[in-house]
N, C-alpha and C positions, 0 to 999 in steps of 0.2 A: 544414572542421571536422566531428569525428564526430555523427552523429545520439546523443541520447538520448532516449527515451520510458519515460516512467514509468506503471503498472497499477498503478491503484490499485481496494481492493475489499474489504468484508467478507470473513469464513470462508464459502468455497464459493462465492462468485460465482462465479470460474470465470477467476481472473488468470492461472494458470500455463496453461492451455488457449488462451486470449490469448496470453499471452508465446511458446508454441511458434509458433501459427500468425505472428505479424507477425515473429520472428525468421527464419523461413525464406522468408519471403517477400521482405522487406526483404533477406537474408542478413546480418543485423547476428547479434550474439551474446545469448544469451539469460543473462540471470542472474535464477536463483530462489532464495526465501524458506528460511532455513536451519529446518529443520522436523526432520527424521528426526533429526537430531545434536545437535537441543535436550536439555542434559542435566537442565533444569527444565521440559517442558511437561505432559508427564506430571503431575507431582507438583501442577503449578499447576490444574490441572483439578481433581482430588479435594482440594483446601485454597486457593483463589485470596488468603487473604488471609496466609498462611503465606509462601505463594510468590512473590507480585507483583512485589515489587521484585527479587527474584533474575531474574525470567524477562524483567523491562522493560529488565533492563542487561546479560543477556545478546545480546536483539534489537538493541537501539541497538549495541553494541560489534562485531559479525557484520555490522550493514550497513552498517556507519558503513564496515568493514573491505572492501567487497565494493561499495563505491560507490566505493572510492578505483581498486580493484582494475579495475572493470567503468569505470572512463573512463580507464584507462589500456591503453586494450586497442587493437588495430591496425580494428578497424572499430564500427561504430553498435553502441547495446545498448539489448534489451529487461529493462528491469529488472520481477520480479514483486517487486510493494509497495515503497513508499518509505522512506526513513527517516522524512520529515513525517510519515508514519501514527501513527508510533511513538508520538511526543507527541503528537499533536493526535488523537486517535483511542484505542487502548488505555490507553496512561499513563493519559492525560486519565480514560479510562471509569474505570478501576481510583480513582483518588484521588476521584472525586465518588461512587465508591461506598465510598470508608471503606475497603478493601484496600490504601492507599499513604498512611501517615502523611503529614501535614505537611512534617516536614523529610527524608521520603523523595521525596518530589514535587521540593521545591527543588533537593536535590541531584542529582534525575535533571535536571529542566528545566535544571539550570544546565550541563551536562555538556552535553549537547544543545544548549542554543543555542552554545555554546563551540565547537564540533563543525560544525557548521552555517555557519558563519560562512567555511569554507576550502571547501564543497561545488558542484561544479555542477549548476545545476539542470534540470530536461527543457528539452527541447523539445515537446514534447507530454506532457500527462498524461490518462490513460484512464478516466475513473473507469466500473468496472460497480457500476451502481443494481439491487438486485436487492431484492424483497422477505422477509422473515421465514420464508414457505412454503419461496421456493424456496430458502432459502439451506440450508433443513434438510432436505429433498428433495437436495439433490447432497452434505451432507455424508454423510449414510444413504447416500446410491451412492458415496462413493469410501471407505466403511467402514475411518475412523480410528480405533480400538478409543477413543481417549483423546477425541474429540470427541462421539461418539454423547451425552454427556449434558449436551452445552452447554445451560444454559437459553434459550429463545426471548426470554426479556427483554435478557438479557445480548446477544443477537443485535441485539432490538431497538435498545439502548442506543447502541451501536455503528454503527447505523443513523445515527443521531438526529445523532450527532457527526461522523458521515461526512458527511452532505447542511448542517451546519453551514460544516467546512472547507471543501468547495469551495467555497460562496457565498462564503468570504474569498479565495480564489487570485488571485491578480493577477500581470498583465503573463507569464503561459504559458498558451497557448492549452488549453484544456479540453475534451474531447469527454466526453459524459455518452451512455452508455450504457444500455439498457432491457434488461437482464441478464432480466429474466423471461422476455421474449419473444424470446430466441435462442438459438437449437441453433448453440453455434460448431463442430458437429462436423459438422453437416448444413446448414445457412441458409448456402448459397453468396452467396445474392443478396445479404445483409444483411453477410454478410461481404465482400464486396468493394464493397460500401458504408462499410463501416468503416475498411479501407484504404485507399479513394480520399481519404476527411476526411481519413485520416494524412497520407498522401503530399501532399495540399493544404497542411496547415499546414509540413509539412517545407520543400516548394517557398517556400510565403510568406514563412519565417524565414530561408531559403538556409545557413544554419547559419554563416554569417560574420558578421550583425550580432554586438552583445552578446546576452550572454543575458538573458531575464526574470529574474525574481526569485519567489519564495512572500511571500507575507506573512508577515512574523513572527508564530510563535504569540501570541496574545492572552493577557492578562495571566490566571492559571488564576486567580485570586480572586474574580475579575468574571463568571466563570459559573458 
C-alpha cells in the first residue's frame, strides 16, 4: 500500500520546505497548500471577518479535492497541511473569535465531517512546533505582501489550537517537531534524524495493516 505522510504546522513553520525535502528523499510525490490561486486570501487578511467563511470553504473544497487526488496517485505522498487543520485549527480560530457566525460554523463542520468520513488517513503525521518569533521571522523572509500584517496573537491563537489537536490524535503515530531549532536547509544531522523516525514509523505500520484513524473533532461548543 502507498505511504501517506501528513505536515502539519502554523503559517511559516516551514511544512512546504518539509514536504520538498522527504518527498525527494522518500521519492513519493509532494502535494502543497493551494496558496497563490486563493481567490479569497488576499481580501481575508485586510477584512477576516467579511471573508472567513468564504476563505474556510474555499480551503476545505481544494483539499478535500487534492487529498482524493494525491491518494490516487501511482506512489507515496507528502501532503503540505491537512484537511484536519482546516477544522480543528483555523475554522475553529475564526468562530471562537466571532469571524464565523454560528450557523456559518455548523454548516462548515457539517460539510466537513460528511467529507471526512470517505478520507484516508496518514501514516505518519509531522507536526512543526514552532514558536510566535519564529513563525514571524520566516514569514518576513519569504515576503508575502498579504501576510506581512498577520497579527502575533492571531499566530498565537493558532498555536494554542495546534498543540490542543495533537494531544487528541489517536491511533497515527505523531512525530512533533522543534521547528525553532532547525535549519531544514542546513541541520543535515537533525534532518536525517527526522527521516530515520519517518522511515521507522513507515517500517512499523508496513503499510498493509488498517489504517489509524484521527479523532473526531470535538464538539466546538464545549471549548
Amino acid at each position: 500500500m502507498k505511504g501517506l505522510i501528513g505536515i502539519a504546522g502554523n503559517i511559516g513553520a516551514g511544512k512546504t520546505t518539509l514536504t520538498d525535502f522527504l518527498a525527494k528523499r522518500l521519492g513519493w510525490d509532494p502535494h502543497y497548500e493551494s496558496v497563490a490561486d486563493n481567490p479569497f486570501l488576499q481580501d481575508f487578511y485586510g477584512d477576516m471577518a467579511r471573508w472567513a467563511f468564504h476563505l474556510q470553504i474555499y480551503f476545505l473544497q481544494s483539499r478535500y479535492a487534492d487529498h482524493l487526488h494525491l491518494c490516487q496517485g501511482e506512489r507515496g505522498a507528502v501532503q503540505d497541511r491537512t484537511i484536519w487543520e482546516d477544522v480543528e485549527i483555523f475554522a475553529r480560530n475564526l468562530y471562537q473569535m466571532g469571524h464565523l457566525s454560528e450557523r456559518e460554523w455548523q454548516t462548515y463542520y457539517g460539510l466537513f465531517t460528511n467529507m471526512c468520513q470517505v478520507l484516508r488517513k496518514p501514516d505518519v503525521l509531522i507536526y512543526l512546533k514552532a514558536s510566535v518569533p519564529t513563525l514571524q521571522a520566516r514569514i518576513r523572509l519569504r515576503g508575502r505582501d498579504y501576510e506581512q500584517s498577520i497579527p502575533a496573537e492571531y499566530l498565537a491563537s493558532l498555536n494554542t489550537l495546534y498543540d490542543g489537536w495533537i494531544g487528541r490524535v489517536r491511533d497515527v503515530p505523531v512525530i512533533v517537531v522543534d521547528a525553532d531549532h532547525l535549519e531544514m536547509l542546513t541541520d543535515r544531522a537533525k534532518m536525517r534524524q527526522l527521516l530515520d523516525s519517518v522511515e521507522s514509523e513507515l517500517a512499523r505500520r508496513q503499510l498493509t495493516l488498517p489504517l489509524g484513524h484521527l479523532e473526531p473533532p470535538t464538539d466546538a461548543l464545549t471549548l
